[in-house]
Steps between C-alpha positions, in 0.01 A plus 500: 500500500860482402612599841323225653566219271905625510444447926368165466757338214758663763331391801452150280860498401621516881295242584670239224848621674365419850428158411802360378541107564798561687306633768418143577807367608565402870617787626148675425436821676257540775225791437216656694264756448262704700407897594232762568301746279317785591446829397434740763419803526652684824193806446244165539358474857365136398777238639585193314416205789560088404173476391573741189806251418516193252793359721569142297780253587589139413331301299211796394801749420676217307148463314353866454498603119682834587821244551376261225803585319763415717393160424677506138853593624776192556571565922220487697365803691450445868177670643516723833243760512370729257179775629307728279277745580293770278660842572363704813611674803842434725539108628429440830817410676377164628372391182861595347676306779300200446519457136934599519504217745317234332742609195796463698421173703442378142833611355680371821336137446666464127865628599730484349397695210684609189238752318173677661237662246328787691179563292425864656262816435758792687259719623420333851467773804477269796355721832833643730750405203696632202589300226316218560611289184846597618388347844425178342813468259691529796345265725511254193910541439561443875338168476663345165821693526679679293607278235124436386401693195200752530256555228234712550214617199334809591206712396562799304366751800710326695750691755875419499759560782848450614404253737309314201795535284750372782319176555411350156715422165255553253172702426272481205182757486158524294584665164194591401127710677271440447661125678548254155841348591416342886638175405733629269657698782496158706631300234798779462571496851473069542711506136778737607508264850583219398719578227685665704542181729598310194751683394623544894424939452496761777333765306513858665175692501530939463286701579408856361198733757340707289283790733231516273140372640244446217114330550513147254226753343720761380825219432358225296703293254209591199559827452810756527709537664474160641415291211896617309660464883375160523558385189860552479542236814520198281746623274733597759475121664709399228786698576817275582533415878116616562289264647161733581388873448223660665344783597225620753259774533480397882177560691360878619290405779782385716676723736814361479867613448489199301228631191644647215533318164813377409740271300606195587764276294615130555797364358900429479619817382481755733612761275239452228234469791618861643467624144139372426381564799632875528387524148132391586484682792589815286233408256246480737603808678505713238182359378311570824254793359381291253331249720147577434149309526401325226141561473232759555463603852331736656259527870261266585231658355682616207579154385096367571377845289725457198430084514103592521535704216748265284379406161616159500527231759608347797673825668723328724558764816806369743441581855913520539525640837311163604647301318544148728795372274687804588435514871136670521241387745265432203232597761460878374137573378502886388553343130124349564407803666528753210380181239195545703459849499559553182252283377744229327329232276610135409809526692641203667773579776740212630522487774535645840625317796183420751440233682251632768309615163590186258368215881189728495392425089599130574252472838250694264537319149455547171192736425502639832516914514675638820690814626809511528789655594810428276862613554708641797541148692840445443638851578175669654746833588620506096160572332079467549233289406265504229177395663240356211197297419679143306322240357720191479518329161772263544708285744773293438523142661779521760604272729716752715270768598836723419456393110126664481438780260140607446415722207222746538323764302435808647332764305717500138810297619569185567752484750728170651515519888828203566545381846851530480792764312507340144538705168286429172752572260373161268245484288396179667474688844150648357387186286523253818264755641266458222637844336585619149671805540533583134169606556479730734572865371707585850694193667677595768783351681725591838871480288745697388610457123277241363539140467625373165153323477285842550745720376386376111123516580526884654319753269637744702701434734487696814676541816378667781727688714336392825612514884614218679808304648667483125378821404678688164557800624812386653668848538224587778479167661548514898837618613763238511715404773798269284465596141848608375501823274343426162296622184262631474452520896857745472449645144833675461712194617822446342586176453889296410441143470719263717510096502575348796631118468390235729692398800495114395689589171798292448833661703 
């Protein structure tokens, strides 16, 4: 708790500096904003299309409450485009092409510019490219020149490169995982923007690779070794001529040259940026065999046997190699399967992604009983269906046939087929269902490490160490093409850490 409120009086205390009335004089600077996010996962044989995109511009980008708080800074933020997408499989080139021109057409129609906020993810793999957030940087510096100012904020499984590094001036990244500090990271990023086109600043941005690959399952910012790594990052913000410090875990189900974790420092003192980020990198490093999970895990049906037996309740079991907000189909059904078999009672399992299943409730209705067959439809080659007798007990009013989820019982469990890849990682994603999960004895739930909001309620928590595009057992996953050497994929690497300075620093 004293982590968090120290990241929001700092986060608060930028803001104040960014809004300085002398911001409003004449010569105010022009600003736009606009990216991509995705998380994909290059082991995924699901691709990301337009249709799986929020793509918002103008006036409903200027409006959305994820941007709500640009609204309380002195210069105006000019909207372009901004597209989100829930975590999955490569982008389809086309898509990518589409939403990188809309950006750009956008940024071309408010030149000149002095400042561009990049609100990013990092771990985009477009289809046929490398480094696609690289790709877009670049493409955005050709078009406002090189005397804009770049700010990018960037997801803490986000992966860094050169050609990132070259291209912007500034980078601020997530702080905490579970992800507490979204807007935080934002407001750093906005903050450290305009202050520096206040005070007329050309920061320098260094950059520290670190060839260590960790799961956000085994790295998060909880527990050690990530919770003391983390925590230092504040602190060190402080320093004299410093204007950001972070540090990523980068993503594992990339291959990429570009996904290791790293250090990454922004400031006017390229000195005292080589030293923290060399310093950090050296942390991390020699850290790297601590990185462990967090919580029980164990096979499928270890994790269903010891939550059946449990003394108290709700065992919450996390499906992790399915896990949609990592990159998993969310379409895998062998978690079902052995709930099934092994005669599982009041268990209530959200959700898996079906929408041949989910239309077929919906034409029957509530009270109807039907067979069906549930899972495999995204990626029929990744896994099989359960095939079952259902009896629908709920539908949700939706308006886009994408929006249904149907909730059926089938023998002991009470599972959530969704029409579309969505997580239930809020305890409101069961009650708007008409659930309680506090009282089931087994919830269970396609993630990774739990949600702040179930983590409290889980009497045990679980994870299940379960196949799929994001699956944990990382040393074994296919064989990569890209991936530079790194632990634990190389277990006796040696390792010198080395900070490479951006080509836009000052001469």
């Amino acid at each position: 708790m004293h982590r968090r409120s120290f990241l929001k009086t700092a986060s608060a205390a930028s803001l104040s500096m960014a809004v300085k009335p002398s911001l409003l004089a004449s010569m105010q600077p022009r600003v736009a904003f606009g990216g991509i996010g995705i998380e994909s996962s290059t082991y995924s044989r699901i691709r990301a299309r337009m249709q799986d995109f929020s793509v918002l511009s103008g006036t409903a980008l200027t409006e959305s409450q994820r941007f709500a708080f640009l609204k309380k800074y002195a210069v105006p933020f000019l909207p372009t485009t901004v597209a989100a997408a829930t975590p999955g499989g490569p982008v389809d080139r086309a898509t990518y092409a589409a939403i990188k021109q809309q950006f750009l057409d956008g940024l071309k129609a408010l030149l000149p510019l002095d400042g561009l906020f990049l609100p990013m993810h990092g771990a985009m793999f477009v289809d046929g490219m490398q480094d696609a957030e690289g790709d877009w940087m670049e493409a955005a510096r050709k078009v406002v020149g090189p005397d804009c100012l770049l700010s990018a904020s960037y997801d803490l499984h986000g992966n860094v490169s050169k050609r990132v590094i070259d291209n912007i001036d500034m980078l601020s990244a997530f702080r905490t995982a579970p992800h507490i500090d979204r807007e935080e990271t934002m407001q750093r990023a906005c903050a450290m923007l305009l202050h520096c086109l206040e005070q007329h600043i050309r920061p320098t941005l260094v950059w520290a690779p670190i060839p260590v690959l960790m799961p956000g399952e085994r790295s998060s910012t909880t527990w050690q070794p990530g919770e003391r790594l983390w925590a230092q990052l504040p602190k060190l913000n402080e320093e004299p001529g410093i204007l950001d410090v972070s540090m990523l875990v980068g993503y594992v189900w990339a291959d990429e040259p570009r996904s290791t974790a790293c250090a990454v420092v922004t400031g006017t003192a390229v000195a005292s940026e080589k030293k923290i980020a060399l310093s950090l990198a050296q942390q991390y490093w020699d850290a790297r065999r601590e990185f462990q999970f967090g919580t029980e895990t164990g096979t499928i049906d270890e994790c269903i046997e010891k939550a059946m037996k449990a003394k108290t309740q709700p065992a919450i079991l996390a499906d992790s190699g399915d896990n949609p907000t990592g990159g998993g189909t969310s379409d895998r059904a062998e978690v079902l399967q052995e709930l099934l078999r092994l005669k599982a009672k009041n268990v209530v399992f959200a959700g898996i992604t079906d929408r041949p299943a989910a239309d077929k409730c919906y034409a029957a209705g509530v009270g109807a009983t039907l067979r069906l067959s549930i899972g495999a439809t995204l990626d029929p080659l990744g896994s099989t269906p359960v095939h079952a007798v259902a009896k629908v007990v709920f539908l949700l009013p939706a308006k886009d046939e994408m929006d249904r989820e149907a909730v059926v019982q089938i023998e002991g469990v009470t599972l959530v087929l969704c029409a579309k890849r969505r997580p239930y990682h809020d305890i409101v994603d069961f009650t708007r269902l008409g659930l309680q999960p506090q009282y089931f004895k087994i919830i269970v739930v396609k993630s990774g490490y739990l949600s702040p909001e179930l983590a409290p309620i889980a009497n045990p928590s679980l994870m299940a160490l379960s196949d799929g595009s994001i699956n944990q057992d990382i040393v074994h996953l296919p064989p990569n093409k890209y991936r530079v050497p790194s632990y634990p994929f190389v277990e006796d690497l040696t390792f010198t850490p080395k900070a490479f300075v951006s080509a836009r620093a000052p001469a």
